[in-house]
C-alpha positions, 0 to 999 in steps of 0.5 A, a space after each residue: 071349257 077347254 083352253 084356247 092357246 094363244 098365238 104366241 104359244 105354238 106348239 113346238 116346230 119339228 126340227 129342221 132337216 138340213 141337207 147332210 154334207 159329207 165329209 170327206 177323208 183327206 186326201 192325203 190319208 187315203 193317198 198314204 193308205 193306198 200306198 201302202 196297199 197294192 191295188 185299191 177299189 172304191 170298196 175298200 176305200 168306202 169301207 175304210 174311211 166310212 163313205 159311200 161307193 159314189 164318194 169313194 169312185 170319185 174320189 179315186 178319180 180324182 186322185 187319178 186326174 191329178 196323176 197320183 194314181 194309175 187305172 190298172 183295170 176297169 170299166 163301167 161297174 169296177 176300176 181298180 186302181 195302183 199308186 204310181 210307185 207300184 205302176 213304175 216299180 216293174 217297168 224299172 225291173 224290165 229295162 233293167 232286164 232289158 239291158 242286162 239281155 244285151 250284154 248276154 248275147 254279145 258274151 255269147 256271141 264271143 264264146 261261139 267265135 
């Protein structure tokens, strides 16, 4: 006859599943890593550091909320985003070039008289 088990031998428990946390990157890190870039899309973030298209999305605005970055173009599907300094790079350009426009114009104006 075959062998009865006894209660106290169960066979062995599958393992219990856990709901998986993920793990985010510092902020920091892909704050220095988009500082060296131009632009960031959450593809390229997602794809760096390993993470989900939904992870990565939040992340960037997250990092936007706080101010660290700045939406350059986007919608629903796609966001593109820039560091702060390469937003306000340019602009410190064009004022520049906007005064240096007005002492032009009155060397000019001289040169007619």
């Amino acid at each position: 006859m075959k062998a009865q088990q006894k209660p106290s031998e169960k066979k062995e428990s599958a393992p219990q599943k856990y709901a998986g946390s993920i793990a985010l990157p510092d902020e920091r890190d892909v704050l220095n890593y988009i500082r060296s870039m131009k632009y960031a899309t959450p593809y390229l973030i997602s794809e760096k550091y390993g993470i989900r298209l939904s992870v990565a999305k939040s992340l960037l605005n997250s990092l936007a909320s706080k101010g660290l970055l700045v939406p350059v173009v986007g919608d629903n599907r796609l966001r593109i985003f820039a560091p702060v300094q390469a937003v306000t790079e340019p602009a410190k350009v064009s004022e520049a070039a906007k005064q240096s426009e007005p002492a032009e114009a009155k060397t000019k104006s001289k040169k007619k008289k």
